[in-house]
C-alpha positions in Angstrom: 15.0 -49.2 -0.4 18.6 -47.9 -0.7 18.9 -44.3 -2.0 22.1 -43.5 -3.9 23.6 -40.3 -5.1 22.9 -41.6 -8.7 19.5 -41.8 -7.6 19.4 -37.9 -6.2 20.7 -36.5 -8.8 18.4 -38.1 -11.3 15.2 -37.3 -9.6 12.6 -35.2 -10.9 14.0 -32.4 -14.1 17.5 -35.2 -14.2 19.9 -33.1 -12.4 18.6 -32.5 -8.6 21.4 -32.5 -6.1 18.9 -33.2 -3.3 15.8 -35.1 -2.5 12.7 -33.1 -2.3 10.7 -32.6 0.7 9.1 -35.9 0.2 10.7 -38.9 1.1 13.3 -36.8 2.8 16.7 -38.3 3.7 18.3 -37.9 6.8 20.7 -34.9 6.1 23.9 -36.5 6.9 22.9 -39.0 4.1 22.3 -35.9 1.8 25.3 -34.7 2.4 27.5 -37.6 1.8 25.8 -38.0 -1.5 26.4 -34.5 -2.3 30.1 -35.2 -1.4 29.5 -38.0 -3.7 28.5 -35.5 -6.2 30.8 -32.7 -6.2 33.9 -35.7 -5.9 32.8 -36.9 -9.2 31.5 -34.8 -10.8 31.0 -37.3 -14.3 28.7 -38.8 -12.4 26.3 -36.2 -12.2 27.2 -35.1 -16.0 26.5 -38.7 -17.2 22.7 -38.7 -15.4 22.0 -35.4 -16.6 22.7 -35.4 -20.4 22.9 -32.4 -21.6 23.9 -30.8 -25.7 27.9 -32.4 -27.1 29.2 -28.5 -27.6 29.1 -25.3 -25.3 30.1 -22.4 -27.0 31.7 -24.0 -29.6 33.7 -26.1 -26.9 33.3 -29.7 -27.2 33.0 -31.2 -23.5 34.4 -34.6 -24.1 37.9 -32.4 -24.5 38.3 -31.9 -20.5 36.9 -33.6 -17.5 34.2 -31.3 -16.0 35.6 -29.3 -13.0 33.6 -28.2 -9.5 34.1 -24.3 -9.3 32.5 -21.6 -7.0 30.1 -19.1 -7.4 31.9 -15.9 -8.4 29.1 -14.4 -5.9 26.6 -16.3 -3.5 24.9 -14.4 -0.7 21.8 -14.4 1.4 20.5 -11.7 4.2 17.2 -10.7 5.4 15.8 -6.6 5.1 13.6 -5.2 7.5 11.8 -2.4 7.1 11.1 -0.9 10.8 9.1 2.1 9.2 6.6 0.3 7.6 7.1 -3.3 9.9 7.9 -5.9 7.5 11.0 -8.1 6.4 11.8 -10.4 2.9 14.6 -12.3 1.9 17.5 -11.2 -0.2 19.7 -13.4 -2.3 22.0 -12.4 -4.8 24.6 -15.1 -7.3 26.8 -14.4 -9.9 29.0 -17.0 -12.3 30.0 -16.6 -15.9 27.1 -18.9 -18.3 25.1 -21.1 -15.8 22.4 -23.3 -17.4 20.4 -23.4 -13.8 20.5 -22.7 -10.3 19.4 -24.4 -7.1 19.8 -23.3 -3.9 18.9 -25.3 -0.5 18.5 -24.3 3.0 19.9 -25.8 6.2 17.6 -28.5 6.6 18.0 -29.4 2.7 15.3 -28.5 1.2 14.9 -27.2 -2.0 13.8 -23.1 -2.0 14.6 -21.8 -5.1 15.2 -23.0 -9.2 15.8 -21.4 -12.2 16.6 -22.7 -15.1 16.9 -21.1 -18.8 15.1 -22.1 -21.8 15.5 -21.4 -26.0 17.7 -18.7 -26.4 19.0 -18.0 -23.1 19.5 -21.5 -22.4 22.0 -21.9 -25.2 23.2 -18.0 -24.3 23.8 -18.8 -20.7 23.1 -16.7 -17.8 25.2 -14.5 -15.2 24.2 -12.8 -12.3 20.9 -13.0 -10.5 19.4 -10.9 -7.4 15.7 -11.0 -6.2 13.8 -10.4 -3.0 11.2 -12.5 -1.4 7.4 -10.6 -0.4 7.5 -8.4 2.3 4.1 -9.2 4.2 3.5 -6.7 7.2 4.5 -8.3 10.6 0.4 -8.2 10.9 0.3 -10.9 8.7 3.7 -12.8 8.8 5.3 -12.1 12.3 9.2 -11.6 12.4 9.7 -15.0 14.5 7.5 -16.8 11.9 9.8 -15.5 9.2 12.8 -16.5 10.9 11.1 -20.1 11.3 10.9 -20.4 7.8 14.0 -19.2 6.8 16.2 -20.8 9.9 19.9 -19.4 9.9 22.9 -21.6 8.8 24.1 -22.0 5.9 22.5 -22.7 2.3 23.9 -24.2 -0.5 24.2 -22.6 -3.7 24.3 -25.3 -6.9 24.4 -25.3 -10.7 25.9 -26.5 -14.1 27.8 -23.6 -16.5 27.6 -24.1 -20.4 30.9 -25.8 -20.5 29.4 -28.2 -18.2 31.1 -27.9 -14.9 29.3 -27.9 -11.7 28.7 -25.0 -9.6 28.8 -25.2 -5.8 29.1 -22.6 -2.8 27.8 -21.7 0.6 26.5 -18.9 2.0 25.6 -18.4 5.7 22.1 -16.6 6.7 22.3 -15.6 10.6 19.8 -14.0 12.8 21.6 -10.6 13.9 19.1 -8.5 12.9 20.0 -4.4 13.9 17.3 -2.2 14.9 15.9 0.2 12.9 18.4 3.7 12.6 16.2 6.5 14.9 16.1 9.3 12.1 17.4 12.7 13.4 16.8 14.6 10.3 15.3 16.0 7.8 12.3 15.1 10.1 9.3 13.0 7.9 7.4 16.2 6.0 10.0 18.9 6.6 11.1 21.7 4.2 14.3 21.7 3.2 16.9 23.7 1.8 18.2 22.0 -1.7 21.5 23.6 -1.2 22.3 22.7 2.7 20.2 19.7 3.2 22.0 16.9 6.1 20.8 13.4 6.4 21.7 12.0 10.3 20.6 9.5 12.5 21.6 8.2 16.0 24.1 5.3 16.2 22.5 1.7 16.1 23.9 -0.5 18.4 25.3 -4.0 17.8 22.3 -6.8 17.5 22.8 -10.2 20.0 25.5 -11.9 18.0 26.4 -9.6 15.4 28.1 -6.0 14.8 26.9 -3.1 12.6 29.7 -2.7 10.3 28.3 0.2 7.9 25.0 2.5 6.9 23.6 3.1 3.6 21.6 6.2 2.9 19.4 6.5 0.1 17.6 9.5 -1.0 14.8 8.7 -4.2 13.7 11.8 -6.2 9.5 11.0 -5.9 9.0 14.0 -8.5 11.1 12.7 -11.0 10.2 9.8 -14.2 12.4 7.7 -14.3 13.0 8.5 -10.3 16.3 9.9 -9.9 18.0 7.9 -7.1 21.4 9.2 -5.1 22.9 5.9 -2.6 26.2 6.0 -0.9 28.0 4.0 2.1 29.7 4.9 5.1 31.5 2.9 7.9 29.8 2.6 11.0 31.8 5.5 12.7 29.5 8.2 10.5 26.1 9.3 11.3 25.4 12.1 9.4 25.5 13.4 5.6 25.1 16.3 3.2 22.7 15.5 0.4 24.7 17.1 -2.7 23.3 19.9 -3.7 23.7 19.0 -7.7 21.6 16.1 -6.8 18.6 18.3 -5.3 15.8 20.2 -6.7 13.8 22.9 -6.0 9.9 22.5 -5.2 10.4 19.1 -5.1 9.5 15.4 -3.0 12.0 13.2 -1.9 12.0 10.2 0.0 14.8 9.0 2.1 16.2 5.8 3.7 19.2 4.9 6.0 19.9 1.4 6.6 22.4 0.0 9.5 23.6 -3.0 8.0 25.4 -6.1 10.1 28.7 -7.8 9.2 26.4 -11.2 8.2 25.2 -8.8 5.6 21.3 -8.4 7.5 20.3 -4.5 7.4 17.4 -2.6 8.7 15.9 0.6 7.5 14.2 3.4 8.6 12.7 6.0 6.3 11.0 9.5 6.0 10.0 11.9 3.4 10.8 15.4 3.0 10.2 18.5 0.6 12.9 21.0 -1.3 11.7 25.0 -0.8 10.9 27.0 -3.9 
């Protein structure tokens, strides 16, 4: 039995893009149904009916356009401290009903979709992180197996019903963890001279360490007080403000090298503030 883009993007809620794991096509046949899609868009708008007015705008006044994502990345985190890794992804367009995203291989990872109130409201940007199961548990190559690099597609319909489509490619160039110089894990520190540094990580198989992040999390504080900041990959050292810092009290601190494909790894420690 023939499968046809009308019959993709009708499946299952009425407006997937792909066929689910089961029955799986052949993934240049997704693909030229997605081109299908996104080359006629009124196609997909007439399978998935939807509300006549957006926002006070009535559809039938202008065809339905395919834009991009204002925002649409994936990376992977590891942790070398405490020996785990999750998934990142982050999206950002102006009043999206739902969200799909699919990996390499096509298959469907991630749906959201609002309901009520923030259905007819719209929503805008979204981040979240996968688990982060020790390697004891879920072994880095394992991870990497199920989330194989290449690029995923990122899809969705705004309030004004046009159709939202972008890619974003996941590699593999994972950096090692920074080697902390100081403060070292449990030390006493000085609130008013205290300097963050770590050796220089060297460029993973494939990629090249473009910055660090350092991030130093007040534990004494509620709310915690948190201080962040950037620096290209020619820095390796940093002086904690001193405004930021108080006395007689426990910090935590990260820094994370982070690749050009947007991957990062962190190491952390802990350190106290004198009297």
């Amino acid at each position: 039995m023939k499968t046809s883009a009308t019959d993709i993007i009708t499946r299952g809620s009425g407006h997937d893009f792909a066929p689910r794991r089961r029955g799986l096509l052949p993934r240049a046949a997704v693909a030229a149904s997605l081109g299908i899609l996104l080359a006629l868009p009124g196609l997909w708008l007439a399978a998935a009916p939807s509300p006549t007015r957006a926002n006070g705008e009535d559809r039938a006044t202008r065809p339905p356009r395919t834009i991009p994502f204002a925002k649409a990345q994936v990376r992977i985190e590891v942790n070398a401290t405490d020996g785990d890794s999750g998934l990142h992804m982050l999206l950002d367009a102006e009043g999206w009903r739902f969200v799909k995203i699919y990996d390499p291989n096509w298959r469907l990872i991630f749906e959201v979709e609002g309901s009520g109130g923030v259905r007819k409201t719209g929503l805008t940007e979204l981040f979240f992180e996968s688990a982060e199961p020790g390697f004891d548990e879920l072994p880095l190559d394992e991870f990497l197996r199920r989330f194989p690099a290449g690029e995923y597609r990122f899809l969705g319909k705004t309030l004004k019903g046009d159709i939202l489509f972008s890619r974003a490619t996941l590699t593999h160039a994972l950096p090692a963890g920074p080697v902390l110089l100081s403060p070292a894990d449990g030390s006493v520190q000085n609130p008013n001279n205290t300097v963050v540094s770590w050796a220089p990580v060297a460029n993973p198989p494939g990629g090249r360490i473009v910055r660090y992040e350092v991030i130093v999390v007040d534990e004494s504080s509620d709310p915690k007080r948190t201080f962040s900041a950037v620096v290209p990959a020619t820095v390796t050292s940093m002086t904690i403000p001193a405004a930021f810092l108080l006395p007689d009290s426990e910090y935590k601190y990260e820094v994370l090298a982070i690749d050009e494909g947007g991957n990062q790894t962190l190491s952390e420690a802990g350190f106290r503030t004198a009297p």
